[in-house]
C-alpha positions as CSV (number, residue, x, y, z in Angstrom):
1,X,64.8,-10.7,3.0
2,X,67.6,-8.3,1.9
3,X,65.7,-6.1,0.7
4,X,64.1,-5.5,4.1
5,X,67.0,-5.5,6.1
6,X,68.3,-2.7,3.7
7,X,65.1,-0.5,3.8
8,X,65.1,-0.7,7.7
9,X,68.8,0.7,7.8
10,X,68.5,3.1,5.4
11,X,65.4,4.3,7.8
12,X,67.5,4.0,10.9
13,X,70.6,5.5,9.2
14,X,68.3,8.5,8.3
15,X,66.9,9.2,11.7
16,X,70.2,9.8,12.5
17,X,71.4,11.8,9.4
18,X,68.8,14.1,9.7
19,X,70.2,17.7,10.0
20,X,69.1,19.7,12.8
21,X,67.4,22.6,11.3
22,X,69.0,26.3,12.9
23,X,66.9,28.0,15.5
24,X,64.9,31.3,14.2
25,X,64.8,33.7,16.5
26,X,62.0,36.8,16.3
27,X,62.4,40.5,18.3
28,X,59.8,43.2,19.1
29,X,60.6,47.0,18.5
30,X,59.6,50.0,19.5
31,X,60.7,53.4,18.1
32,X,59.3,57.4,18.2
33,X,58.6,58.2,14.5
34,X,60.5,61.3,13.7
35,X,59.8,61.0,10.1
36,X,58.7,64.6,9.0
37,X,55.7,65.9,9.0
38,X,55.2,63.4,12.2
39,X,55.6,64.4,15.9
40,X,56.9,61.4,17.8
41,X,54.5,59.0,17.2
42,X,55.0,55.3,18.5
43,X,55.3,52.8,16.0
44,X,55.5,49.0,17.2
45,X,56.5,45.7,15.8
46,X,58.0,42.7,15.1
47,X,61.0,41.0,13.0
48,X,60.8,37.2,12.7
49,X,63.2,34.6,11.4
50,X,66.5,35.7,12.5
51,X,69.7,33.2,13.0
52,X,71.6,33.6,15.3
53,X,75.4,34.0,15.4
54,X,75.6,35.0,11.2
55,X,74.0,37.4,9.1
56,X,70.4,36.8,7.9
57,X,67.9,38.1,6.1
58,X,64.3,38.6,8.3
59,X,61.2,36.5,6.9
60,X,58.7,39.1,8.0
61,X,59.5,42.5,9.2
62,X,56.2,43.9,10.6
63,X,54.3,46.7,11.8
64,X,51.8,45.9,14.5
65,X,50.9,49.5,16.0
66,X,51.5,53.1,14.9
67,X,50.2,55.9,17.0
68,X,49.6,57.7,14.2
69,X,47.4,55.4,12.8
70,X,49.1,54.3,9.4
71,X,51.7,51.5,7.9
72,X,50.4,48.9,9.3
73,X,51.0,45.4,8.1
74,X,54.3,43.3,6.4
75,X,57.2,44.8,4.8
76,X,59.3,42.2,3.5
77,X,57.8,41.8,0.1
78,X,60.4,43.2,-1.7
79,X,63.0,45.2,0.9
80,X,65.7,47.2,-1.1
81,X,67.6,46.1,2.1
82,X,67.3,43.3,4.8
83,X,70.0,42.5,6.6
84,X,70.3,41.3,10.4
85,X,73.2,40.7,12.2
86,X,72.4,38.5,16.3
87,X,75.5,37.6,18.0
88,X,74.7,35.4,21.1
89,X,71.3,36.1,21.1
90,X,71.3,39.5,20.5
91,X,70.4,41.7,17.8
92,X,73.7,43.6,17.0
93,X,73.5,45.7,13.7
94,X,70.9,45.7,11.0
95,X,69.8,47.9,8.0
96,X,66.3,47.3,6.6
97,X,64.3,49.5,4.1
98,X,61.1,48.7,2.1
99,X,59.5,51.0,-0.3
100,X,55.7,50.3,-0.1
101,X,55.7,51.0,-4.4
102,X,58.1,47.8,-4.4
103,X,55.9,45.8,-1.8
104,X,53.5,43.4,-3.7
105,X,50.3,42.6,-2.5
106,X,49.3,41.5,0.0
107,X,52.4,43.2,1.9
108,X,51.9,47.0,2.9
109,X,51.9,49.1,-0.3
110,X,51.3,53.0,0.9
111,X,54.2,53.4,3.1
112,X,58.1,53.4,3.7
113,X,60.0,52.0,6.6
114,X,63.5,52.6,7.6
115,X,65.5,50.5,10.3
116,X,69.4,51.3,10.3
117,X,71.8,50.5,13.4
118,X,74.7,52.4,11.8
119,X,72.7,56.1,11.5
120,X,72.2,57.7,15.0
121,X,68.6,59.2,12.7
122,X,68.0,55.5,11.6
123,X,64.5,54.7,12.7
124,X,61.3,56.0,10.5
125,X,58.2,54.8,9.1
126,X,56.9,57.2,5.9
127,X,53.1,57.3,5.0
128,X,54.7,57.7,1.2
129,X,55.2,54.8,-0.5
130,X,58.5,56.1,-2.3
131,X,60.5,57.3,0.9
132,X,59.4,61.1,0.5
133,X,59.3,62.7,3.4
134,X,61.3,60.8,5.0
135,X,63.1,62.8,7.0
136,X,64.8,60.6,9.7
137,X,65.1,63.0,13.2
138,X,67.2,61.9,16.0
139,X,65.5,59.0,17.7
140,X,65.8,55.7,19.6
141,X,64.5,52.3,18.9
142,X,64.2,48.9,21.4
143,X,64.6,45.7,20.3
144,X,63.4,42.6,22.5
145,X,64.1,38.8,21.7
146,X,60.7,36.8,21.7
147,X,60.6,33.2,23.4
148,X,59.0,31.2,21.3
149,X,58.1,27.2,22.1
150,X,60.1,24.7,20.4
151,X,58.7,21.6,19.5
152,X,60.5,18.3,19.9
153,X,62.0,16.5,17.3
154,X,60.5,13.6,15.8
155,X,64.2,11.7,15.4
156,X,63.2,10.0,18.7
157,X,60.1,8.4,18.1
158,X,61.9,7.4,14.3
159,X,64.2,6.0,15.8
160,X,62.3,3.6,18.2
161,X,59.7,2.4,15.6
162,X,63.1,1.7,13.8
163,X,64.6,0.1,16.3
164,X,61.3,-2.3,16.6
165,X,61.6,-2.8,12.9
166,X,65.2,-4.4,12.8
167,X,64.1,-6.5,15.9
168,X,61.0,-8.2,14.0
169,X,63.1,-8.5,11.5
170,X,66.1,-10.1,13.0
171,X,63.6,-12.5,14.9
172,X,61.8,-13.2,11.4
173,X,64.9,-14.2,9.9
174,X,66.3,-16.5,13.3
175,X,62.9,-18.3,12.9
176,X,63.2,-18.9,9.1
177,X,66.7,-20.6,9.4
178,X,65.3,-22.5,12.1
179,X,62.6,-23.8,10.1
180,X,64.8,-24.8,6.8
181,X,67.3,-26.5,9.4
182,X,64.7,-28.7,10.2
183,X,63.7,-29.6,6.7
């Protein structure tokens, strides 16, 4: 009868020792591609997994539309750089470079891409896979934070079916020490 009193506190104890995990946060962006031989094409995209208030490394840095029709596809499979700094929500610096000769598969292998807050010519995405060419021109990039659904812990629900388990339990236990009292 222990035994089953300790199991059912250990569960309840853990509902509530379960650590909240931290929020990930994910941003669209937009630049002009300046990168040489290019003439202002519009590349598009997205950066996922992002904490806020520190500095994090992105899960997936991606490249959803290019005007000039290349580079599409992940870059995160092996970055030389990837660091992203939010402060209250907001994205506030960030460098981020991936060589698409370091990029394994299935991650995009043919191209560079360059994201730098601290260079005013920070923004470019290369169709060579070493960073040739990559000739950053003056240019502008927007970044937009992504709502994104949360789902609802499951600490609640724990936490009754734990709460039913300690009363059958204690109710268990009242009716066995009634019973030997009457032996």
């Amino acid at each position: 009868m222990k035994l089953r009193h300790a199991v059912i506190a250990a569960l309840l104890g853990s509902s509530f020792l379960s650590t909240a995990q931290a929020a990930l946060f994910d941003f669209s962006f937009t630049f002009s591609n300046r990168a040489f031989p290019f003439s202002g094409g519009t590349v598009t995209g997205i950066v996922r997994g992002l904490t806020d208030n520190a500095v994090s490394a992105a899960s997936s840095v991606e490249i959803t539309g290019n005007s000039d029709g290349f580079g599409l596809g992940e870059y995160v499979g092996n970055p030389s750089t990837n660091l992203w700094l939010m402060s209250g929500g907001a994205l506030t610096a960030y460098t981020f470079r991936s060589f698409g000769s370091s990029n394994s598969q299935p991650d995009v292998t043919c191209c560079t891409l360059s994201l730098n807050s601290s260079s005013p010519n920070g923004f470019a995405l290369s169709n060579s896979s070493s960073g040739a060419s990559l000739d950053q021109r003056n240019s502008s990039i927007t970044f937009t934070r992504l709502v994104t659904a949360v789902p609802e812990p499951d600490m609640f629900w724990l936490l009754g079916v734990s709460a039913v388990g300690i009363g059958a339990s204690v109710r268990q236990s009242r009716r066995s020490s009634a019973a030997a009292h009457r032996a």
